[in-house]
mmCIF file of the N, C-alpha and C atoms, coordinates in Angstrom:
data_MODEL
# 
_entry.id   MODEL 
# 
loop_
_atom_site.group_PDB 
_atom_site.id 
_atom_site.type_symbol 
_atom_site.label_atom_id 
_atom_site.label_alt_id 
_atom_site.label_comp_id 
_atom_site.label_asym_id 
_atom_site.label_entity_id 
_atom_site.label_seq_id 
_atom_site.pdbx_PDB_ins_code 
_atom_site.Cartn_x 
_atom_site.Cartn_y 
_atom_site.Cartn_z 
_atom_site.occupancy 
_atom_site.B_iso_or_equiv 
_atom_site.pdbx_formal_charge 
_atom_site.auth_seq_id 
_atom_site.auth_comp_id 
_atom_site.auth_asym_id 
_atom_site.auth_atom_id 
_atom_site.pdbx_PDB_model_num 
ATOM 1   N N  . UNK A 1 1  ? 0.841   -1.181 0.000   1.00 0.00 ? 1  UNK A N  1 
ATOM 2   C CA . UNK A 1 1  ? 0.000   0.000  0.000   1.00 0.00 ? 1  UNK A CA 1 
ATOM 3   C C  . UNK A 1 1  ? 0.886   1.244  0.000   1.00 0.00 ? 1  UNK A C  1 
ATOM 4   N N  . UNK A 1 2  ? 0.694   2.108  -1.018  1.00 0.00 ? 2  UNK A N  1 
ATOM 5   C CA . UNK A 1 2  ? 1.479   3.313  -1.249  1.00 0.00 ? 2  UNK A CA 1 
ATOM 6   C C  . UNK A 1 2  ? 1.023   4.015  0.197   1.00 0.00 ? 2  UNK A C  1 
ATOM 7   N N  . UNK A 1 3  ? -0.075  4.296  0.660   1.00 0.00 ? 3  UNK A N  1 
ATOM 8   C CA . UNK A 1 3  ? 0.118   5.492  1.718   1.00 0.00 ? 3  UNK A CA 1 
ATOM 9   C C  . UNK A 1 3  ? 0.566   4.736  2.954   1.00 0.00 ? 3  UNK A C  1 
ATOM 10  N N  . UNK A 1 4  ? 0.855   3.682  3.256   1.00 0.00 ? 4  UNK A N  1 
ATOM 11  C CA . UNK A 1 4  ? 1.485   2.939  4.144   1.00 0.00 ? 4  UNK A CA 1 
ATOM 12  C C  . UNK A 1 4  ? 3.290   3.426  4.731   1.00 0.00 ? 4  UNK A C  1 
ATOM 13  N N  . UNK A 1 5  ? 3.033   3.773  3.336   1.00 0.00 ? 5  UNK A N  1 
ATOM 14  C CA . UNK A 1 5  ? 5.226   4.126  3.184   1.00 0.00 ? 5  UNK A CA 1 
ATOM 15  C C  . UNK A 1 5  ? 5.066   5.392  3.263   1.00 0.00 ? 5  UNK A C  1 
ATOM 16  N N  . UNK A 1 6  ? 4.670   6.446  3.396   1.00 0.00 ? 6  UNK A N  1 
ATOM 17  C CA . UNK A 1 6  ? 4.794   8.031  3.318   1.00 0.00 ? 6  UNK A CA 1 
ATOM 18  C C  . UNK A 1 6  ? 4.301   8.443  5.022   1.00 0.00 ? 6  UNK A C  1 
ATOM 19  N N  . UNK A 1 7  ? 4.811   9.321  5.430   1.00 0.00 ? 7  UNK A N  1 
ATOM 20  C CA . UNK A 1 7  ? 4.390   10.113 6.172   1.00 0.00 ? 7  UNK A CA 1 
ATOM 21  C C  . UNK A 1 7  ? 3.091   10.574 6.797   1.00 0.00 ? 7  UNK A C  1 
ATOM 22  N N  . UNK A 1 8  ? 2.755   10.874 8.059   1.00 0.00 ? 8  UNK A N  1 
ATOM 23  C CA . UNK A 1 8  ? 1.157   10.911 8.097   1.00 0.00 ? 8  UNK A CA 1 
ATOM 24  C C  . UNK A 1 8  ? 0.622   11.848 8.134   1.00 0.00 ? 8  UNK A C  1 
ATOM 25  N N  . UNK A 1 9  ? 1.291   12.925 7.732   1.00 0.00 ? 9  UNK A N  1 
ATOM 26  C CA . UNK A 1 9  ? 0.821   14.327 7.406   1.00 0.00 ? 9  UNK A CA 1 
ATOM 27  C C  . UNK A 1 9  ? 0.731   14.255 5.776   1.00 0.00 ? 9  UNK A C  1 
ATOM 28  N N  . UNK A 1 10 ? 1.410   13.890 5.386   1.00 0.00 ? 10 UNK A N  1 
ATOM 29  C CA . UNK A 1 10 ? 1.335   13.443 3.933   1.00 0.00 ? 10 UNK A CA 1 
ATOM 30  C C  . UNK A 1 10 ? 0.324   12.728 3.697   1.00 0.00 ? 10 UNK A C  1 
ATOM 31  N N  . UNK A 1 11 ? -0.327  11.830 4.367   1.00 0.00 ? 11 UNK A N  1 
ATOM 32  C CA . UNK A 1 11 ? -1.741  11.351 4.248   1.00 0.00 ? 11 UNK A CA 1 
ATOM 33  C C  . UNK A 1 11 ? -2.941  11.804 4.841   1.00 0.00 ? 11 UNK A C  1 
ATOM 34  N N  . UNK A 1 12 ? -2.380  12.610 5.667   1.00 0.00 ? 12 UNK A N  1 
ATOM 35  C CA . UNK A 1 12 ? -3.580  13.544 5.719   1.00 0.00 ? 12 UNK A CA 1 
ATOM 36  C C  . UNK A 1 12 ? -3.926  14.413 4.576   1.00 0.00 ? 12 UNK A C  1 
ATOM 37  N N  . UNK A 1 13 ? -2.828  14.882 3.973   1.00 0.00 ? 13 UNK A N  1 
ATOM 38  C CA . UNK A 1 13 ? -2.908  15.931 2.730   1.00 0.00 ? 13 UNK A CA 1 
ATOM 39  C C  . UNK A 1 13 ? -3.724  15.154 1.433   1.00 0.00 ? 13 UNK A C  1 
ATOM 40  N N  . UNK A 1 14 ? -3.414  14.054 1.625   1.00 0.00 ? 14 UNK A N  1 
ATOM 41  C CA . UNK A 1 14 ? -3.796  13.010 0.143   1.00 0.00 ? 14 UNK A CA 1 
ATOM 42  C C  . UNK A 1 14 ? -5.199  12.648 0.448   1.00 0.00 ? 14 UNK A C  1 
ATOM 43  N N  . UNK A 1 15 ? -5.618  12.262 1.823   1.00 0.00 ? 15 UNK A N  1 
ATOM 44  C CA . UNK A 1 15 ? -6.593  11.964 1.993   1.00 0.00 ? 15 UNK A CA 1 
ATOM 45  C C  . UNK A 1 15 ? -7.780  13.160 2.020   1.00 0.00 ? 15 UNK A C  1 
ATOM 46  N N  . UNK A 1 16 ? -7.406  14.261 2.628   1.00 0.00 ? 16 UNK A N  1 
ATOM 47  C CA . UNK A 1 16 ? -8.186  15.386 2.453   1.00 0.00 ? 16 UNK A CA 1 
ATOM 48  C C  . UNK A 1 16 ? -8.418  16.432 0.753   1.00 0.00 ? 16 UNK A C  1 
ATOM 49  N N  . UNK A 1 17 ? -7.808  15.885 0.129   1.00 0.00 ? 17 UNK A N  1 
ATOM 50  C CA . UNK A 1 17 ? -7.827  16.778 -1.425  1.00 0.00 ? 17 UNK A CA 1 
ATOM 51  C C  . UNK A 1 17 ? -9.018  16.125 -1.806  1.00 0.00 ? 17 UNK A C  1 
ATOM 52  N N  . UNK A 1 18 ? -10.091 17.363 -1.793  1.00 0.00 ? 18 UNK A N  1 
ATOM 53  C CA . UNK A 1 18 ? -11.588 17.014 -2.264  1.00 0.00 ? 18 UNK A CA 1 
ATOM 54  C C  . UNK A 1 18 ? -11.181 16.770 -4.273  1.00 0.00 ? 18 UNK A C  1 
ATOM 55  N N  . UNK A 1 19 ? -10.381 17.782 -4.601  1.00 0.00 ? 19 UNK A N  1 
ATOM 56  C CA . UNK A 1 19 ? -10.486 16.962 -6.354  1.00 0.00 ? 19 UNK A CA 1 
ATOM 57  C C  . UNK A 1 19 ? -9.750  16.180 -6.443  1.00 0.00 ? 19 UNK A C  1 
ATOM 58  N N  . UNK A 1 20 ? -9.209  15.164 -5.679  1.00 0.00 ? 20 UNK A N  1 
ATOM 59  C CA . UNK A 1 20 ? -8.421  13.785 -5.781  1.00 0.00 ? 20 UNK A CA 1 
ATOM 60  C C  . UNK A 1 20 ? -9.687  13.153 -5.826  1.00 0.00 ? 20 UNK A C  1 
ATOM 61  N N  . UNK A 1 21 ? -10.041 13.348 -4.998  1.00 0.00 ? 21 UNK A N  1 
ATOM 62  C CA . UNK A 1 21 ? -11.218 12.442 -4.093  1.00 0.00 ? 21 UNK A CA 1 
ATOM 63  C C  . UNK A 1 21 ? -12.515 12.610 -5.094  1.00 0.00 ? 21 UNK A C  1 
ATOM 64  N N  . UNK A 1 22 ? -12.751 13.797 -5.942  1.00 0.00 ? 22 UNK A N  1 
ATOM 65  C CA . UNK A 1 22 ? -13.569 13.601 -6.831  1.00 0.00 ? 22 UNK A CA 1 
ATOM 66  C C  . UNK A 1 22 ? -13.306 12.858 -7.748  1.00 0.00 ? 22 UNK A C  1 
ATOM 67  N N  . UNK A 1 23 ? -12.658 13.745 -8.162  1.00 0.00 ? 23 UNK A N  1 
ATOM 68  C CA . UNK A 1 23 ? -11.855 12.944 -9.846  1.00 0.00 ? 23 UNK A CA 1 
ATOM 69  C C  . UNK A 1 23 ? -12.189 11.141 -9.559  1.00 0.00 ? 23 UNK A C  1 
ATOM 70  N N  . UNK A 1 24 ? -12.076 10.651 -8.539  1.00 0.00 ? 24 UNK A N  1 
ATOM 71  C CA . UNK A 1 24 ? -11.381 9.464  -8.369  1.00 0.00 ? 24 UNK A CA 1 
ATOM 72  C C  . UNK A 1 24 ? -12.832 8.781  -8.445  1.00 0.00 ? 24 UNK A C  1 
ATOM 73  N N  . UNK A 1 25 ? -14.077 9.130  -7.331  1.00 0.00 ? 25 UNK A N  1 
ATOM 74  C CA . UNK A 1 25 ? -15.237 8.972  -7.647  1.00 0.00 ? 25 UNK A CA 1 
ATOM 75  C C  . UNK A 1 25 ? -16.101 9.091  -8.658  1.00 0.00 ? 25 UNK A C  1 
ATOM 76  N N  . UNK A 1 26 ? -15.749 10.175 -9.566  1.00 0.00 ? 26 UNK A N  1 
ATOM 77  C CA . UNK A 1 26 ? -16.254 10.311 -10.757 1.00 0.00 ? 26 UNK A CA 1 
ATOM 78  C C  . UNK A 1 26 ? -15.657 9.235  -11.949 1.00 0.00 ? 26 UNK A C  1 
ATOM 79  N N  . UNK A 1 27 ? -14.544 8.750  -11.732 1.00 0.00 ? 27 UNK A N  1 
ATOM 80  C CA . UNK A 1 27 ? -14.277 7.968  -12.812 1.00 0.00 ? 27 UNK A CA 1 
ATOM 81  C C  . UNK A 1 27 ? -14.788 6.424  -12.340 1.00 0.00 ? 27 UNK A C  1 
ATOM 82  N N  . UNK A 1 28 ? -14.813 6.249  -10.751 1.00 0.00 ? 28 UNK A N  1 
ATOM 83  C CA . UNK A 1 28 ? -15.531 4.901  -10.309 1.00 0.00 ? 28 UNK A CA 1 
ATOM 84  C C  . UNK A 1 28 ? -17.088 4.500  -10.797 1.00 0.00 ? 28 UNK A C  1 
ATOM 85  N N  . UNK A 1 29 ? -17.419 6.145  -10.451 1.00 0.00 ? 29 UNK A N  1 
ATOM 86  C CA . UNK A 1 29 ? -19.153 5.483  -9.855  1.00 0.00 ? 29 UNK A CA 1 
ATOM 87  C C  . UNK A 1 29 ? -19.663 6.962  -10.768 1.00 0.00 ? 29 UNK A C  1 
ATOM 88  N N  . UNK A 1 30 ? -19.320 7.876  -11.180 1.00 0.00 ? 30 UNK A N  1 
ATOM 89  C CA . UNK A 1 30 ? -20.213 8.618  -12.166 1.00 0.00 ? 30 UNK A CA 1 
ATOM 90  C C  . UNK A 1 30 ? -21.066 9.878  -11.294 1.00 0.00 ? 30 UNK A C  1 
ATOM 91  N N  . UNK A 1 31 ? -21.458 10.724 -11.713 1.00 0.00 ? 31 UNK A N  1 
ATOM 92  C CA . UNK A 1 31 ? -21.981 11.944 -10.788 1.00 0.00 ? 31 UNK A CA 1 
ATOM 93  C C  . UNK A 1 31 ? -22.698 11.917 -9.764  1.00 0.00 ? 31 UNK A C  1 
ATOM 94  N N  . UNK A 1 32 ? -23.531 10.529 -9.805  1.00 0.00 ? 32 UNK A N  1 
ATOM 95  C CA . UNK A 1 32 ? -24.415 10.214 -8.295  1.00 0.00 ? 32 UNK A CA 1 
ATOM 96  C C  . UNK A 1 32 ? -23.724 10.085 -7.382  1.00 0.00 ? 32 UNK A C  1 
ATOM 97  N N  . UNK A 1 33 ? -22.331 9.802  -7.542  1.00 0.00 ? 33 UNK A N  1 
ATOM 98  C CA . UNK A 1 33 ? -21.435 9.395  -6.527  1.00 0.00 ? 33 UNK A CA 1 
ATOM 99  C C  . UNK A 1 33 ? -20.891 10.959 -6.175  1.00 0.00 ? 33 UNK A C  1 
ATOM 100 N N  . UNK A 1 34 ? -20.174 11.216 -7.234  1.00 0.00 ? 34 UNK A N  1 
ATOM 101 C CA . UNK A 1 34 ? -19.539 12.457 -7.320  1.00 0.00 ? 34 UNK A CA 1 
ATOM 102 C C  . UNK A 1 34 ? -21.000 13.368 -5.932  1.00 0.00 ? 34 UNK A C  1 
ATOM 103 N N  . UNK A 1 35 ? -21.967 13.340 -6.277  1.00 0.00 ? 35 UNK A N  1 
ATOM 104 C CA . UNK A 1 35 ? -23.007 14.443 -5.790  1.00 0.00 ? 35 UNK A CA 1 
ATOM 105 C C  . UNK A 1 35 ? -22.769 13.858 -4.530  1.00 0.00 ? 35 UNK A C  1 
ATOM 106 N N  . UNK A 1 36 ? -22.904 12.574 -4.116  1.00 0.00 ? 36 UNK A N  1 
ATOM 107 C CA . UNK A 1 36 ? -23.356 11.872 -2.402  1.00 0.00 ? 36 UNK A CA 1 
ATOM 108 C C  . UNK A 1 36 ? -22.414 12.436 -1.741  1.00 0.00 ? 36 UNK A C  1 
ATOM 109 N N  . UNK A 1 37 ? -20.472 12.409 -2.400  1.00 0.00 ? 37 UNK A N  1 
ATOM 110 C CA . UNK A 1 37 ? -19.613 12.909 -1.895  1.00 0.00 ? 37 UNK A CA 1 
ATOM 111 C C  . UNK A 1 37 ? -19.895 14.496 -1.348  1.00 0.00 ? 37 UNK A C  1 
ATOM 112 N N  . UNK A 1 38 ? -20.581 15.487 -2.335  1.00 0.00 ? 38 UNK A N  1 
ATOM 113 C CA . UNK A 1 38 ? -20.215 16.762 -1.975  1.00 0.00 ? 38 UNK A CA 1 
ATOM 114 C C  . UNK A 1 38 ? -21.534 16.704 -0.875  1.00 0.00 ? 38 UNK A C  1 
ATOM 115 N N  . UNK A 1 39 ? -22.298 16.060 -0.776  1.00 0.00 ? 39 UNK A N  1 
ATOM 116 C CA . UNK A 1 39 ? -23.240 16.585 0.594   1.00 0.00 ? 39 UNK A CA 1 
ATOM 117 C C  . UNK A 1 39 ? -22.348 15.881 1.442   1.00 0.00 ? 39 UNK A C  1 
ATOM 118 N N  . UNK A 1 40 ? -21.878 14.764 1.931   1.00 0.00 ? 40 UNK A N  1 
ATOM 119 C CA . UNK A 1 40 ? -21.054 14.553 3.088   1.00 0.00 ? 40 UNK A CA 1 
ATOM 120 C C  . UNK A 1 40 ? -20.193 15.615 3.182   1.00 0.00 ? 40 UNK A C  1 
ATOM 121 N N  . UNK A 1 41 ? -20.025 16.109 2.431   1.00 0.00 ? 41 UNK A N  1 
ATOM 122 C CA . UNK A 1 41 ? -18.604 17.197 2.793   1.00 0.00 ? 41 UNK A CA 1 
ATOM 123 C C  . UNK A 1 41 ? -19.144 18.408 3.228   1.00 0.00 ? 41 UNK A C  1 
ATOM 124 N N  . UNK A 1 42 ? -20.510 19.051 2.786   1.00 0.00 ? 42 UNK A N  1 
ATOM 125 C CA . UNK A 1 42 ? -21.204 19.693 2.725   1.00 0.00 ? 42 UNK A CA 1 
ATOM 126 C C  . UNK A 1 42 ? -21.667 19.540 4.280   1.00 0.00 ? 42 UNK A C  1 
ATOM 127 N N  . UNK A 1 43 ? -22.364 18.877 4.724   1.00 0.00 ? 43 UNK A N  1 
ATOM 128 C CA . UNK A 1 43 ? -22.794 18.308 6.171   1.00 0.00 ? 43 UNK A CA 1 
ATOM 129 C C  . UNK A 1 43 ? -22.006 18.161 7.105   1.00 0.00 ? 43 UNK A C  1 
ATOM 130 N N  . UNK A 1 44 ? -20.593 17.857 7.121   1.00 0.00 ? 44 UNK A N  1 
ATOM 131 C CA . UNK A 1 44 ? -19.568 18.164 8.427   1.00 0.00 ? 44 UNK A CA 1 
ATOM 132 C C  . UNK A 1 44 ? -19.131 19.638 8.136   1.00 0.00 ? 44 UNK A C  1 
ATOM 133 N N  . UNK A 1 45 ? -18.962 20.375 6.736   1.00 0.00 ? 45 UNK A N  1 
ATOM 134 C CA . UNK A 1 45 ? -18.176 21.374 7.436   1.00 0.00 ? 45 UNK A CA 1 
ATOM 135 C C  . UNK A 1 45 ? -19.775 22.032 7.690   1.00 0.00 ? 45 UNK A C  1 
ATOM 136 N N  . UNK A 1 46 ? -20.779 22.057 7.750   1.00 0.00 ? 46 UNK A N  1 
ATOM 137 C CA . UNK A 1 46 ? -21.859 22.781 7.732   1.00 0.00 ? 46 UNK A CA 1 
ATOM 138 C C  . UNK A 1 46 ? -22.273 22.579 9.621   1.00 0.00 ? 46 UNK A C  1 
ATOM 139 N N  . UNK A 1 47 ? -22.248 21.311 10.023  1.00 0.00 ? 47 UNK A N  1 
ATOM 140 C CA . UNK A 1 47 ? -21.815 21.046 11.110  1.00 0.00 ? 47 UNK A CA 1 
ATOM 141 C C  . UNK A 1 47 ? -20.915 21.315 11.953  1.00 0.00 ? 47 UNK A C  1 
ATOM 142 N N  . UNK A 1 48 ? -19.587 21.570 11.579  1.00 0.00 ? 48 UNK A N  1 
ATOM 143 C CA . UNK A 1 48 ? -18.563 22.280 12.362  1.00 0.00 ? 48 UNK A CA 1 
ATOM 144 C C  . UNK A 1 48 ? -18.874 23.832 12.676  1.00 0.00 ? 48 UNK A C  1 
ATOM 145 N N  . UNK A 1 49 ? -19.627 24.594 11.541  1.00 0.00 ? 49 UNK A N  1 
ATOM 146 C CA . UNK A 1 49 ? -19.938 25.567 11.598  1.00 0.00 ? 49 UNK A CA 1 
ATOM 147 C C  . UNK A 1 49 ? -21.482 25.752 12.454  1.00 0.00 ? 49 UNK A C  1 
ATOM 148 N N  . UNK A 1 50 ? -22.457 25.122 12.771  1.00 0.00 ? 50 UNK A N  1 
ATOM 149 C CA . UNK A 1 50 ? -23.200 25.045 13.390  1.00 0.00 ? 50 UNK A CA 1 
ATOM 150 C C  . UNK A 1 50 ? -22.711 24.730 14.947  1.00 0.00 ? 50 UNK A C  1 
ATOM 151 N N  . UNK A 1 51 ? -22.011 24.372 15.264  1.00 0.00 ? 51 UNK A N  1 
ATOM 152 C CA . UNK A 1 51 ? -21.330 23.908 16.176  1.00 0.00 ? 51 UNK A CA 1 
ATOM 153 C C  . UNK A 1 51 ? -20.598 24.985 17.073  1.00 0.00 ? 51 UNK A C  1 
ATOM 154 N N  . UNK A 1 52 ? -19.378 25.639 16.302  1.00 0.00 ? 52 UNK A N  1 
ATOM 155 C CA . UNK A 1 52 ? -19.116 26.544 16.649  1.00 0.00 ? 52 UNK A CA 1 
ATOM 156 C C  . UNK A 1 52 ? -19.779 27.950 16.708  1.00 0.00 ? 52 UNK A C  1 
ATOM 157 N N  . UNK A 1 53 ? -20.539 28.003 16.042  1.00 0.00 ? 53 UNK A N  1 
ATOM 158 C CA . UNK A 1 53 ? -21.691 29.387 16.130  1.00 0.00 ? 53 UNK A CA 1 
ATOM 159 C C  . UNK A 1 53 ? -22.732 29.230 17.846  1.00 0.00 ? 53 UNK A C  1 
ATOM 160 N N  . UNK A 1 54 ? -22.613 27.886 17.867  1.00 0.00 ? 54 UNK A N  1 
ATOM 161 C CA . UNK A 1 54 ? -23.413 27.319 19.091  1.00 0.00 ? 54 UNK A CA 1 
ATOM 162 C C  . UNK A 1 54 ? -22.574 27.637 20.198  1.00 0.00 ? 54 UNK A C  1 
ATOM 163 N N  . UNK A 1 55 ? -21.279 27.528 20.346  1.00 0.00 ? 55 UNK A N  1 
ATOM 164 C CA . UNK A 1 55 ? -20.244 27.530 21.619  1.00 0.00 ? 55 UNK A CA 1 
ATOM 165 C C  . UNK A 1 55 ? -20.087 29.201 21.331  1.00 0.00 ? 55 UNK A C  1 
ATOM 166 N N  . UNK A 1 56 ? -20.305 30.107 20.516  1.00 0.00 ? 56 UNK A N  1 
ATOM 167 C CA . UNK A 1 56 ? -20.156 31.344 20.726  1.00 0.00 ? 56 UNK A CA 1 
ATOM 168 C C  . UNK A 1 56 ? -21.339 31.794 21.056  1.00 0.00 ? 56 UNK A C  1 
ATOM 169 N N  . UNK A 1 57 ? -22.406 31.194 20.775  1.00 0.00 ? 57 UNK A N  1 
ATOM 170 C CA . UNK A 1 57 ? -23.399 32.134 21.130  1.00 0.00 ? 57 UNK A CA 1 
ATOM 171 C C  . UNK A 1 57 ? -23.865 31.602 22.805  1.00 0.00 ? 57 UNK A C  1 
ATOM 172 N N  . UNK A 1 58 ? -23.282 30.266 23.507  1.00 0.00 ? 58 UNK A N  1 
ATOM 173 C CA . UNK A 1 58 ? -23.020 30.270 24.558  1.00 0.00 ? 58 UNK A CA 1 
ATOM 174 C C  . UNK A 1 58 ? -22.188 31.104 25.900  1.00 0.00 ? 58 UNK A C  1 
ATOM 175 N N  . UNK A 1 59 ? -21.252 31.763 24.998  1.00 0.00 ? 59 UNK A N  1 
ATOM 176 C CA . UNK A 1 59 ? -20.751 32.497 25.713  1.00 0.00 ? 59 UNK A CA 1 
ATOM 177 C C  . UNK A 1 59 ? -21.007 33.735 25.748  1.00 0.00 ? 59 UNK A C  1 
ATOM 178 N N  . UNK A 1 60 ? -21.589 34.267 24.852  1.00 0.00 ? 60 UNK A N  1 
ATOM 179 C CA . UNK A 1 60 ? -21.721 35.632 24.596  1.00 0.00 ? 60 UNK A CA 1 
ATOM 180 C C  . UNK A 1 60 ? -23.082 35.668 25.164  1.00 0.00 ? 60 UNK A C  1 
ATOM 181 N N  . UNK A 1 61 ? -23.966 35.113 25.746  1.00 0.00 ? 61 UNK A N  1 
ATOM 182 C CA . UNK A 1 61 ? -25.054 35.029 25.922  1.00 0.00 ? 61 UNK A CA 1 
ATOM 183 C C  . UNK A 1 61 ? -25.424 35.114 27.585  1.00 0.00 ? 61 UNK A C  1 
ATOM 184 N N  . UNK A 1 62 ? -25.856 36.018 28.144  1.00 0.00 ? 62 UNK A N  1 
ATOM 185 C CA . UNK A 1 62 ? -25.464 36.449 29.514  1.00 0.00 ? 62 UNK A CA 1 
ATOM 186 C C  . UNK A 1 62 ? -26.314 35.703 30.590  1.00 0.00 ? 62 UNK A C  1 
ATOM 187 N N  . UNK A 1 63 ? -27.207 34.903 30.088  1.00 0.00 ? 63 UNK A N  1 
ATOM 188 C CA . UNK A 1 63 ? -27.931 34.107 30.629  1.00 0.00 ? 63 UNK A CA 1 
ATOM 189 C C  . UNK A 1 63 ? -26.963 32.630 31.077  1.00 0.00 ? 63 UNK A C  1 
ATOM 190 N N  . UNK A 1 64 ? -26.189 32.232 29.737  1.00 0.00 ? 64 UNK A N  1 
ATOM 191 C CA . UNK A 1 64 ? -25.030 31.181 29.947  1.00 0.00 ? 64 UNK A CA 1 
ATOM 192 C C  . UNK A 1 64 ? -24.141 31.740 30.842  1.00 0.00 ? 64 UNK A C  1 
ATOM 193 N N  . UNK A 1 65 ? -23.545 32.970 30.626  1.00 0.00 ? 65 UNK A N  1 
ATOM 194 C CA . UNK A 1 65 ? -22.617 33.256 31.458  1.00 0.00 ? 65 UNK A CA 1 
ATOM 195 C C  . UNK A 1 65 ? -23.034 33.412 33.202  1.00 0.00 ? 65 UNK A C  1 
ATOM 196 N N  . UNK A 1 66 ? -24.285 33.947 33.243  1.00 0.00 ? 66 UNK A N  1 
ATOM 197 C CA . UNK A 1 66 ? -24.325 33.693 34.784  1.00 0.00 ? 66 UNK A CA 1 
ATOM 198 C C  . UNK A 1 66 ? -24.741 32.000 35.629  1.00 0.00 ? 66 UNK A C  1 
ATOM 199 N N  . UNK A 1 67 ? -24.907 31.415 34.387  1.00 0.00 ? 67 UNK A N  1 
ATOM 200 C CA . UNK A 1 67 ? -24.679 29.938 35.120  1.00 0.00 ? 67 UNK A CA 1 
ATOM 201 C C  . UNK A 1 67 ? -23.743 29.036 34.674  1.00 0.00 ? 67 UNK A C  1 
ATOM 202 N N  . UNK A 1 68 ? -22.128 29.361 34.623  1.00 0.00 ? 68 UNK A N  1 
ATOM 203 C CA . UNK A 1 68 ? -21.169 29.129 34.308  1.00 0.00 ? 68 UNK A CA 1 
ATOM 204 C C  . UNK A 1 68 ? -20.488 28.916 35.417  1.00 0.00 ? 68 UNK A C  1 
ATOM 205 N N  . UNK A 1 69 ? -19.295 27.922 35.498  1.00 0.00 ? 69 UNK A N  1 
ATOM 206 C CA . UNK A 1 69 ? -18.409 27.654 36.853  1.00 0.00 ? 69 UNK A CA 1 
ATOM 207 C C  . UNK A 1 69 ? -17.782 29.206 36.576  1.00 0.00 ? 69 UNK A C  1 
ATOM 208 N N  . UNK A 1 70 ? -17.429 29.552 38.190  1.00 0.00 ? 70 UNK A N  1 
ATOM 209 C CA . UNK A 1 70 ? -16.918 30.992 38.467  1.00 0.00 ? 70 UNK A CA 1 
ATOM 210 C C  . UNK A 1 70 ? -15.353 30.591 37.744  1.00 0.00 ? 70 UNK A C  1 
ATOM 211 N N  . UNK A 1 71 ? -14.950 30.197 38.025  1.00 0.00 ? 71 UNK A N  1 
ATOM 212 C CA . UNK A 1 71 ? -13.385 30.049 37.053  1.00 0.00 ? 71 UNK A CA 1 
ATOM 213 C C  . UNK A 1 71 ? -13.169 30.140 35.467  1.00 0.00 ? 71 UNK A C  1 
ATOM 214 N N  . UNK A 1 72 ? -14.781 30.011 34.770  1.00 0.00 ? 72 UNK A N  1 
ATOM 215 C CA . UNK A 1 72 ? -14.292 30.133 33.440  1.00 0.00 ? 72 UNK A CA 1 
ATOM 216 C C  . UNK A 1 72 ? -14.590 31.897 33.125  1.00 0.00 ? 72 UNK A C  1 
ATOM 217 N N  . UNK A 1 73 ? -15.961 32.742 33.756  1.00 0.00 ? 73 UNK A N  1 
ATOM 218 C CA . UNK A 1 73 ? -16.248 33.778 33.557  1.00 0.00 ? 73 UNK A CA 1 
ATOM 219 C C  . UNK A 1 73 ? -16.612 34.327 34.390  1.00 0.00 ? 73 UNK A C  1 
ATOM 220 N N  . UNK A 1 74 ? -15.673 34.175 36.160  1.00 0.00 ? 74 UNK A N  1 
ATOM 221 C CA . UNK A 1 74 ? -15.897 34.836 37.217  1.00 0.00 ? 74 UNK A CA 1 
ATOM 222 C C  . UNK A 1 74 ? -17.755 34.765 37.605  1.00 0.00 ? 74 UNK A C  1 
ATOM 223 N N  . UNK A 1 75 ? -18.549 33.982 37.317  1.00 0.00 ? 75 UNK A N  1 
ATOM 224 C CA . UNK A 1 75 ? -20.155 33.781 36.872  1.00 0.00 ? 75 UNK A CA 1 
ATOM 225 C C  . UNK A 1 75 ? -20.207 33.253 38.304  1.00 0.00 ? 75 UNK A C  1 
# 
């Protein structure tokens, strides 16, 4: 196995390149595939971003902050 022998930042890089990863699906399985791929990709970073909009609007939110342990916002 080629990514076996390389580095694991190097496979992180190989493994994360969305037009590797297309290209590669599109020549397997054809645009239905190609499409299933871009909503998974679509749905975690859409999720990461839901996520983090959630932990900011926790903090900024003065209702969270007064029932917070006193060590993170003196609360």
């Amino acid at each position: 196995m080629v990514l076996g022998r390389i580095a694991w930042f190097n496979q992180a890089v190989v493994a994360s390149d969305i037009t590797a990863q297309s290209t590669a699906t599109a020549a397997s399985g054809g645009w239905p595939v190609v499409l299933a791929k871009a909503i998974q990709i679509i749905s975690i970073v859409g999720g990461v971003i839901w996520w983090l909009y959630g932990v900011y609007s926790d903090i900024t939110d003065v209702d969270d902050i007064a029932n917070m342990p006193s060590w993170i916002f003196g609360g």
